[in-house]
C-alpha positions as CSV (number, residue, x, y, z in Angstrom):
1,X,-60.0,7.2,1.5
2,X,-61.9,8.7,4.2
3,X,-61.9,12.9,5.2
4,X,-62.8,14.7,7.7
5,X,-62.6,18.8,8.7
6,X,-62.3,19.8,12.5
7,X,-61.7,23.3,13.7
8,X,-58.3,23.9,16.1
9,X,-57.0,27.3,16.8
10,X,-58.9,29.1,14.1
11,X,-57.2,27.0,11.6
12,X,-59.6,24.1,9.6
13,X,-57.6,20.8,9.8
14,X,-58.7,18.4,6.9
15,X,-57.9,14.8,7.9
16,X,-57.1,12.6,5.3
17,X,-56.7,8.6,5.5
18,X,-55.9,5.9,3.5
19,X,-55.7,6.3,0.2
20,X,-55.7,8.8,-2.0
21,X,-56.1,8.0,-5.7
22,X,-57.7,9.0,-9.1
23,X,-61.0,7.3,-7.6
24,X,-60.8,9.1,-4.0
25,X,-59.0,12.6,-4.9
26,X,-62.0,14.7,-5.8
27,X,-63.3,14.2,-1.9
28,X,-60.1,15.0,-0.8
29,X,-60.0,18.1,-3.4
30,X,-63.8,19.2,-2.2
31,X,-63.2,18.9,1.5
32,X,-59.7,21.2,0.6
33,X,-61.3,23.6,-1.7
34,X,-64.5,23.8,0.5
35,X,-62.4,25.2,4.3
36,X,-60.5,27.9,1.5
37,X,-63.7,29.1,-0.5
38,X,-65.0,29.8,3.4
39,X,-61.9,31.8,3.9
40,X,-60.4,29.5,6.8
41,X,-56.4,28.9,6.8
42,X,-55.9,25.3,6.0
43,X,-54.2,22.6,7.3
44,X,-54.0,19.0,5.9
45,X,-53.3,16.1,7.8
46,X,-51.8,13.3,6.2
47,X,-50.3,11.2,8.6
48,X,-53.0,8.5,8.1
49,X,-52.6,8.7,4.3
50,X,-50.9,4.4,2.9
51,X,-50.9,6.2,-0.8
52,X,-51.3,9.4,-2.9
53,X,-50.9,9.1,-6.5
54,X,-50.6,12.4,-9.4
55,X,-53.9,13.1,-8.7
56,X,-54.0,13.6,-5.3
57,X,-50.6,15.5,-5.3
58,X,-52.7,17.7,-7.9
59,X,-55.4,18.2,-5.1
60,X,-53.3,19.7,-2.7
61,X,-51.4,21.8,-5.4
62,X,-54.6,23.2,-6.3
63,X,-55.4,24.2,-2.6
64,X,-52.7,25.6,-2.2
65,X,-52.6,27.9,-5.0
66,X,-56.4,29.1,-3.6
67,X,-54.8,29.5,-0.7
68,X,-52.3,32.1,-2.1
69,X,-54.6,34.0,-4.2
70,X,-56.8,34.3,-0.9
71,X,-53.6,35.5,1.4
72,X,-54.6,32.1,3.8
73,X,-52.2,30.0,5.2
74,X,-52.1,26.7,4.1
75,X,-49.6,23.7,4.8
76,X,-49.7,20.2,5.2
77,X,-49.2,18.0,8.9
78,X,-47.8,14.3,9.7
79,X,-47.2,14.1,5.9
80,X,-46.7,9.7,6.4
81,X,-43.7,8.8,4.9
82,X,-45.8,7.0,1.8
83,X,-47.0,10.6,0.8
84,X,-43.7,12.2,1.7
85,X,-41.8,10.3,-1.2
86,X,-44.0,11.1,-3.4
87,X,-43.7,14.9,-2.9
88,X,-40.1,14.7,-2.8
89,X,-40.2,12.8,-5.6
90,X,-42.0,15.7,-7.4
91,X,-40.0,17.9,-5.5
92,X,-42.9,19.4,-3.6
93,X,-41.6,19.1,0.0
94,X,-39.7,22.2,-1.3
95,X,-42.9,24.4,-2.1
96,X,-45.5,23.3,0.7
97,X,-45.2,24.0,4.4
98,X,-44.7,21.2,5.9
99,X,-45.1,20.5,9.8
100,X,-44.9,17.7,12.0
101,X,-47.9,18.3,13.5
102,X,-50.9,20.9,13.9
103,X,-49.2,21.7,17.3
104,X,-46.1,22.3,15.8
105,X,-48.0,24.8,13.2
106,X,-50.2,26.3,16.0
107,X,-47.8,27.0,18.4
């Protein structure tokens, strides 16, 4: 997995890609957890993302809860249809804002 944090429309967009696993999900939970300690709404891009497993899922769970105890918005973009299942799978495409693209989410 690879990440990366750019800044559009006073939103941070964390860009995730390839896989996201027990090995790779605490870079993908620090680069999360890092844009909401510094109080920027958060988007997550994971259009590029082949796998997410439990633990990954479990990143993004725990930004979004920061996210909500900080009043930010948070929601993921281009969720790829490998990461998709799994969240409806876990029933998670009901909980997170989900958008087709930061465009979409920006307006």
């Amino acid at each position: 997995m690879s990440g990366t944090v750019r800044q559009e429309g006073g939103y941070a967009i964390v860009c995730l890609d390839g896989e996201i696993d027990l090995h790779s999900s605490p870079e993908a939970r620090k680069l999360i957890l890092g844009c909401l300690q510094e109080g920027k709404p958060t988007l997550v891009d994971l259009a590029s993302v082949a796998y997410i497993d439990s633990s990954g899922v479990a990143s993004l769970v725990e930004g979004f809860q920061l996210a909500r105890q900080r009043r930010l918005d948070f929601g993921l973009v281009g969720v790829s249809p490998a990461a998709l299942n799994v969240l409806k799978l876990a029933r998670l495409d009901k909980v997170f804002p989900l958008y087709a693209s930061v465009r979409d989410r920006l307006g």
